[in-house]
C-alpha positions in Angstrom: 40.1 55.9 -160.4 43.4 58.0 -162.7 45.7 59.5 -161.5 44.5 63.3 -161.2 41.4 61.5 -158.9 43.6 59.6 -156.7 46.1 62.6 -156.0 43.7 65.0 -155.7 42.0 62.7 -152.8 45.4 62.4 -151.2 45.7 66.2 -150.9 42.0 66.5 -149.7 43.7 64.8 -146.5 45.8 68.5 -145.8 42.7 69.2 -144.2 43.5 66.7 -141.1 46.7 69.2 -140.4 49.8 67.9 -139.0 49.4 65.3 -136.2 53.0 65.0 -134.8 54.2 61.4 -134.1 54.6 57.9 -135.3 51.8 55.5 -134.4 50.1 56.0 -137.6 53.0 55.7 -139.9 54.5 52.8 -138.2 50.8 50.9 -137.9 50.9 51.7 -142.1 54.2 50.4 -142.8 53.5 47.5 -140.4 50.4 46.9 -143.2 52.8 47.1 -146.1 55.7 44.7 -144.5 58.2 47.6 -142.9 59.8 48.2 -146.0 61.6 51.1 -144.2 64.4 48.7 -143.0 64.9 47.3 -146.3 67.7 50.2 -147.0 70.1 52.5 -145.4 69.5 56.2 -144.7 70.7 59.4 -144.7 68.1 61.6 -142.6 68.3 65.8 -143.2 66.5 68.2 -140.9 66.7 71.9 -140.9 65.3 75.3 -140.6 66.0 75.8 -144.2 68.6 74.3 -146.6 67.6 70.4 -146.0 66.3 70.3 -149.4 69.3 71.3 -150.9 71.4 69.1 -148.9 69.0 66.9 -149.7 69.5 66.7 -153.6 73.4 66.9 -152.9 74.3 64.0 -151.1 71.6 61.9 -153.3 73.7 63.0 -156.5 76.5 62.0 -154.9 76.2 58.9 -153.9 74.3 57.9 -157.0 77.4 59.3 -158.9 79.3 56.2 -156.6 77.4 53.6 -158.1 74.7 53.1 -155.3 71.1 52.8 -156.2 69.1 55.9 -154.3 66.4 57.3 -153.6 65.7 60.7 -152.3 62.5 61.7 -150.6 61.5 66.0 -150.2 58.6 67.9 -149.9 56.8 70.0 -150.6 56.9 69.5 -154.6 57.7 73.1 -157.5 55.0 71.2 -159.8 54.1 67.9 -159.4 53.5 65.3 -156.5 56.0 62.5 -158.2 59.1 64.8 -157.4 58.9 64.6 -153.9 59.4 60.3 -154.6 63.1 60.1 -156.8 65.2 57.2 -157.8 68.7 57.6 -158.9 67.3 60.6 -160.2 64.0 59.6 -161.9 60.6 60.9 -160.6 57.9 58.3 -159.5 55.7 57.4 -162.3 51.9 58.3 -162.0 51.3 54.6 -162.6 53.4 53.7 -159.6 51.7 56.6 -157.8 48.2 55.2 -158.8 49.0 52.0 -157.0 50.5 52.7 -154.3 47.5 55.0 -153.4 45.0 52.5 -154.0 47.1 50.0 -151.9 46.8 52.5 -149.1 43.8 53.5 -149.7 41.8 50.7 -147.7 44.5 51.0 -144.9 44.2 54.5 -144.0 40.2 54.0 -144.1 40.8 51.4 -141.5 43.0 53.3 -139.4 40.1 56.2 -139.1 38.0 53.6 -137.5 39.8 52.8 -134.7 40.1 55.7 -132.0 43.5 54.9 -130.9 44.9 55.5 -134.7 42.7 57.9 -136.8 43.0 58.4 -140.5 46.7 59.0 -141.1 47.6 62.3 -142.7 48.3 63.4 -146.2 52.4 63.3 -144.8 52.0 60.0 -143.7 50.2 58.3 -146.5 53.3 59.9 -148.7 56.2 58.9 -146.5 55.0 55.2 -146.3 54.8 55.5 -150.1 58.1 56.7 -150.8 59.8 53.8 -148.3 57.4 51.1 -150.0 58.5 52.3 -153.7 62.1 52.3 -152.8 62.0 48.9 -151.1 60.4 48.3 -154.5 63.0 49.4 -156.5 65.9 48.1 -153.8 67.9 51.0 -153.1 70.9 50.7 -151.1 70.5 54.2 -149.8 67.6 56.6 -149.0 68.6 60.5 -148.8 65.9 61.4 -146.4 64.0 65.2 -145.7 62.2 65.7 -142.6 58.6 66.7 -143.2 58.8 69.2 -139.7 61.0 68.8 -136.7 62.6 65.2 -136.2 61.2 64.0 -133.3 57.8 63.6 -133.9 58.3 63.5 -137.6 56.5 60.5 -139.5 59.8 60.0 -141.4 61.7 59.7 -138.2 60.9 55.6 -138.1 64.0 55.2 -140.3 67.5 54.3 -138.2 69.8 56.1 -139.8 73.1 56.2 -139.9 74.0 59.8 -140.5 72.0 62.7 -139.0 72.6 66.2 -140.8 70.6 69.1 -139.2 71.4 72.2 -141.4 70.6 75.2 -139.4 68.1 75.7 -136.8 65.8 78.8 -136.2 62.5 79.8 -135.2 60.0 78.1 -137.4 56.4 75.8 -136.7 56.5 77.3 -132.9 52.7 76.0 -132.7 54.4 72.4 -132.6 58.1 72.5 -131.8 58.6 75.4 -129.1 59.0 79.0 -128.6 62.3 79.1 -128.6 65.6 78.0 -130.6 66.5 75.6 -128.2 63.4 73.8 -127.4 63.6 73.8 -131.4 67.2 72.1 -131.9 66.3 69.4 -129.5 63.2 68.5 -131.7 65.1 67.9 -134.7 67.7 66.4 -132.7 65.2 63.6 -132.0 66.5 62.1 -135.9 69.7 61.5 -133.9 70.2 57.6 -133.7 72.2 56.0 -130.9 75.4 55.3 -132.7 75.2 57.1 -135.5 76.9 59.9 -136.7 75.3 63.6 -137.0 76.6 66.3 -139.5 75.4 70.3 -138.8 76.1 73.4 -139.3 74.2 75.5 -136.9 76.1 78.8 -135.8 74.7 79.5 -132.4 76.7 78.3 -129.4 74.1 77.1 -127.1 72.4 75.0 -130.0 75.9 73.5 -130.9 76.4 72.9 -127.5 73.0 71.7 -126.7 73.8 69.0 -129.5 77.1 67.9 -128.6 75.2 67.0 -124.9 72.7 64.9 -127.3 74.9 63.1 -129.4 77.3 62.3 -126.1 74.5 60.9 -124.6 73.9 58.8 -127.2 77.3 57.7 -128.7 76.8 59.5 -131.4 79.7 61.4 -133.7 79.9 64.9 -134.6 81.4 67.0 -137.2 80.3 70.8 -137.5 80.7 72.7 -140.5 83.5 75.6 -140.2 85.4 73.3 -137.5 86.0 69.9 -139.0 84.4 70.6 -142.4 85.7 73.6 -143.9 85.0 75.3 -147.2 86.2 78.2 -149.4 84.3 79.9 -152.2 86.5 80.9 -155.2 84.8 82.1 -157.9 80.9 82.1 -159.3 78.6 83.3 -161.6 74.8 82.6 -163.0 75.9 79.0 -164.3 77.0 78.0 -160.6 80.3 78.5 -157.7 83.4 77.2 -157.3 84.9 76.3 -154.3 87.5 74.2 -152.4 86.9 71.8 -149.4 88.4 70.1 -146.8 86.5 67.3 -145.7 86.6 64.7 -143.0 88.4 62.6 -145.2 89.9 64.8 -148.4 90.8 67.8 -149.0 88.7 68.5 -152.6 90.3 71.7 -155.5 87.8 73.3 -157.4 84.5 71.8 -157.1 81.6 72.9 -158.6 77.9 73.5 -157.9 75.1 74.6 -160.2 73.6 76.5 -157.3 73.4 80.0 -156.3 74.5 81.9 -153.1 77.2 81.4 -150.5 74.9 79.6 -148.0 74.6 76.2 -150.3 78.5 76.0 -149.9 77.0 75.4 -146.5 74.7 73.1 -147.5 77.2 71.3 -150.2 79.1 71.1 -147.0 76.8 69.3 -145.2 76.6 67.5 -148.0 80.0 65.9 -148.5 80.5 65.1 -144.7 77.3 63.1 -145.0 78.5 61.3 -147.5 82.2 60.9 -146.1 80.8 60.0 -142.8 79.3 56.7 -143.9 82.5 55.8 -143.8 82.2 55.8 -140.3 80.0 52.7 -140.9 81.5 50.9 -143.8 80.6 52.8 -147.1 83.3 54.1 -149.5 82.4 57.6 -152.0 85.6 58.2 -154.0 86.2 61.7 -154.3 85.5 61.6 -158.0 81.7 60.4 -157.2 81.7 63.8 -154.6 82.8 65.9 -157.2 80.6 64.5 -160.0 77.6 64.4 -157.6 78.2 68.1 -156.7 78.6 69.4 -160.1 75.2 67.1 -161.3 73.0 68.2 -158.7 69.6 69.5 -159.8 67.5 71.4 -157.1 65.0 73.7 -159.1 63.3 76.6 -158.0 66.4 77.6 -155.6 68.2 81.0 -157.0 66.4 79.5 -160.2 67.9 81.6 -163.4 65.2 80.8 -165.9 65.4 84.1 -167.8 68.6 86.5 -168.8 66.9 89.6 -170.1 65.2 90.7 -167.8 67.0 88.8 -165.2 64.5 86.7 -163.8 64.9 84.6 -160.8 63.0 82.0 -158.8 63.5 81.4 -154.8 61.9 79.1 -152.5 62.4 81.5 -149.4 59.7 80.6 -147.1 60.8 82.1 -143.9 62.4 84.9 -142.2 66.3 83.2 -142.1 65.8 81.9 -146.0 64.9 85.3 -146.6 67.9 87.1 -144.9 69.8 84.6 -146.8 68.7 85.7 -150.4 68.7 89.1 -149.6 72.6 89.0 -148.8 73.0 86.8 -152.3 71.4 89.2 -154.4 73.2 92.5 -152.7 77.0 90.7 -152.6 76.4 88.7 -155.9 73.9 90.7 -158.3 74.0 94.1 -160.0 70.8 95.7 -161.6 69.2 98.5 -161.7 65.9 97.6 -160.3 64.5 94.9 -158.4 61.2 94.0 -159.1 60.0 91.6 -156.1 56.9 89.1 -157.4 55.4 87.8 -153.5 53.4 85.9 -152.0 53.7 84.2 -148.4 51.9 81.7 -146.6 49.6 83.0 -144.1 51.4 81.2 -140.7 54.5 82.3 -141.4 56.7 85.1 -140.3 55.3 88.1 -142.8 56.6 91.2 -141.0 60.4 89.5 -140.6 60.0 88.1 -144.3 59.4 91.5 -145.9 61.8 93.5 -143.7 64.4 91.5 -145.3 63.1 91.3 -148.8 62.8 95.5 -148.6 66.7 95.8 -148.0 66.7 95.1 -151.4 63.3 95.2 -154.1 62.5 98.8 -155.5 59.2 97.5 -156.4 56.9 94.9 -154.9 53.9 93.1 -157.0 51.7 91.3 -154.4 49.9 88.3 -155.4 48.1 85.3 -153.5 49.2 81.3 -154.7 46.3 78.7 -155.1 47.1 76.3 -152.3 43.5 76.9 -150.8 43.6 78.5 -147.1 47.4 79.0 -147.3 48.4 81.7 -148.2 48.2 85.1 -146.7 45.9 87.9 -147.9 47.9 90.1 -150.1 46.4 93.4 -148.1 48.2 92.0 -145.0 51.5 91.8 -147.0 51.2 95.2 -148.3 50.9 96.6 -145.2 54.2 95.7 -144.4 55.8 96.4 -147.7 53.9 99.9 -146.6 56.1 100.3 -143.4 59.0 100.6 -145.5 57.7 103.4 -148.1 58.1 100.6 -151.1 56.0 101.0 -154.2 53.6 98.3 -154.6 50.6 96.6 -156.7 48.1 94.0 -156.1 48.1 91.3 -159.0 45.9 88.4 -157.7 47.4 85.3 -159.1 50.8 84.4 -159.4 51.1 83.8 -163.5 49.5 87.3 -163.9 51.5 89.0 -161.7 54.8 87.6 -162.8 53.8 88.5 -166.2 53.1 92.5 -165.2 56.4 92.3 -163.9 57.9 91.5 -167.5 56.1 94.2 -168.7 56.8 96.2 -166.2 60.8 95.3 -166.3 63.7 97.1 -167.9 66.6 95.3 -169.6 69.0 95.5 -166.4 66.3 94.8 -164.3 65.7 92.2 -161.9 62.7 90.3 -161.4 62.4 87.9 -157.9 59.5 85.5 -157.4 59.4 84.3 -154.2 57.9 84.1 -150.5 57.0 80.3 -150.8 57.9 76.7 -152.8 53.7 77.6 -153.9 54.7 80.4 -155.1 57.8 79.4 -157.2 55.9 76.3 -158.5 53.1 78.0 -159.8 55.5 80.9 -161.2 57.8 78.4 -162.5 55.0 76.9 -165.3 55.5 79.5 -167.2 59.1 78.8 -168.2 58.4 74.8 -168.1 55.8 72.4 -168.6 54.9 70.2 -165.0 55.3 66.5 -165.6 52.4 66.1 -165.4 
């Protein structure tokens, strides 16, 4: 079987859901020699932002010299991005074998009633940690799927924890509330090791220091012992100064948008710094390098000056709030022309209130992941609560394309609502890999 055959089978396995916890991926790495503890890890968890933080500290330390590989989902275009050495995409050969190597495994697995067929997030975490044993990296930049606890990437012992932010999201399998939420991504917290955050709330901060107390684990919160300062920006990227744990950094630079990746960056460096905790050295030049040679598409994505077009992955209610504030404190135009669509279990009504604040003109569509995303009647009656202008388009290449014609010379055109979306909206500017 090609490539296209053997992908598409893996992603017939979305329809097995998420099945929370690590007896499958564990039995599958067993089968393929544990090639999880070959490397070192950095492990990022979040309500929003991990990716970012993600892509950051895997620029830096492969800016210091170390071989790395960085591990994300979901993918803009293709399946090999969510697999990355020192910067390089999986290649669909390496993707074709792995899969067939896994293949006979997972069919295995669904025979015996205390395992089942392991899920289309397991089969691709226990590819990633094979390819990278493969390739010996030193370090693994690692994103949680969903959660921490019970996540199938949380078999790695790593020695730095970063949990961005944490807010209500996936309450179906993490918990009704905030807290019940923090403690499952606090799960990726190791005994021993060292966890970097910047959550805001009090009792989740608090909550956290309890965790990492109880487990002789270190902590460093951004805004108390990581602290930043944004100086300048504009459509190329922001400027800003940091003091670290370990050195104060002048004018870095990052070609991402929006005050809360200063956040993330933050996160970011102290990751990075706090291996140090455990024996790894980053010179500040790798951090600065790193920063300014990070690449994390699809996230306040410029890919057109007139109209002003951007792309944004926001895919839930805080995400949203978050671009709404970057595009009222650091955009002018005259109209914003909002191209949506949302996934159907997520926050619509929250989602919308915040993208109204600031779009003149809303163009509904649906993206193509089958059974995901939201009907686009259901989004317009939202959009209808706050008396906004709106039209159906039912794909996402159409309706991006009515909103060019559509668009003035100061305009603004948005596409966002989900990574879906953006990826599907994003092939019109560039070609997928494949």
């Amino acid at each position: 079987m090609g490539y296209r055959e053997l992908v598409g089978w893996l992603f017939s396995l979305r329809r097995l859901g998420s099945k929370p916890g690590l007896r499958r991926i564990s039995h599958l790495l067993s089968e393929l020699g544990d090639p999880h503890r070959a490397f070192k890890a950095i492990h990022v968890t979040g309500t929003s932002g991990k990716g970012s933080t993600t892509a950051m500290a895997a620029s830096i330390l492969h800016a210091a010299g170390y071989r790395v590989g960085m591990y994300t989902s979901p993918h803009l275009s293709s399946f090999t991005e969510r697999i990355v050495v020192d910067g390089q995409p999986i290649g669909v050969g390496d993707v074709v074998r792995l899969i067939e190597s896994l293949r006979p495994i997972a069919e295995g697995m669904a025979s015996k009633p205390d395992l089942g067929h392991p899920t289309f997030f397991e089969l691709s975490t226990a590819m990633a940690f094979k390819y990278f044993e493969e390739r010996g990296v030193d370090y693994a930049v690692v994103e949680v799927g969903m959660g921490g606890r019970l996540d199938a990437t949380n078999v790695i012992d790593a020695e730095v924890a970063v949990i961005t932010n944490v807010s209500l999201e996936h309450t179906k399998y993490l918990g009704d509330t905030v807290i019940e939420i923090a403690g499952e991504k606090a799960g990726i917290i190791k005994p021993g090791s060292t966890l970097i955050t910047a959550v805001e709330q009090p009792e989740v901060l608090e909550l956290l220091e309890g965790i990492c107390h109880d487990r002789d684990a270190e902590i460093y919160v951004v805004d108390r012992d990581i602290r930043y300062r944004r100086l300048r920006h504009s459509l190329e990227g922001q400027w800003f100064n940091l003091q670290g744990l370990r050195d104060d950094y002048r004018e870095l630079f990052i070609p991402l948008l929006g005050g809360h990746q200063l956040r993330n960056a933050s996160c970011a460096v102290g990751a990075v710094e706090a291996l140090s905790l455990h024996g790894v050295e980053v010179p500040p030049e790798a951090v600065r390098e790193g920063l300014r040679k990070t690449r994390w598409p699809g996230r306040l994505e410029v890919v057109q000056r007139k109209p002003l077009t951007i792309l944004d992955c926001a895919k839930d209610p805080k995400a949203m709030e978050n671009l709404a504030a970057v595009l009222r404190e650091d955009f002018s135009y005259d109209r914003l022309i909002a191209v949506v669509s949302i996934s159907r279990d997520k926050d619509i009504p929250r989602m919308i209130r915040a993208l109204a604040s600031v779009a003149s003109h809303f163009i509904i569509t649906r993206h193509g992941v089958m059974g995901r995303a939201a009907e686009p009647e259901a989004i317009a009656v939202e959009v209808e609560r706050f008396s906004k202008p709106y039209e159906i388009v039912e794909d996402v290449r159409s309706a991006v394309r009515r909103a060019l014609e559509i668009a003035g010379g100061d305009d603004l055109i948005l596409v966002t609502g989900s990574v879906f979306t953006v990826g599907e909206a994003r092939c019109l500017w560039f070609k997928p890999p494949n």
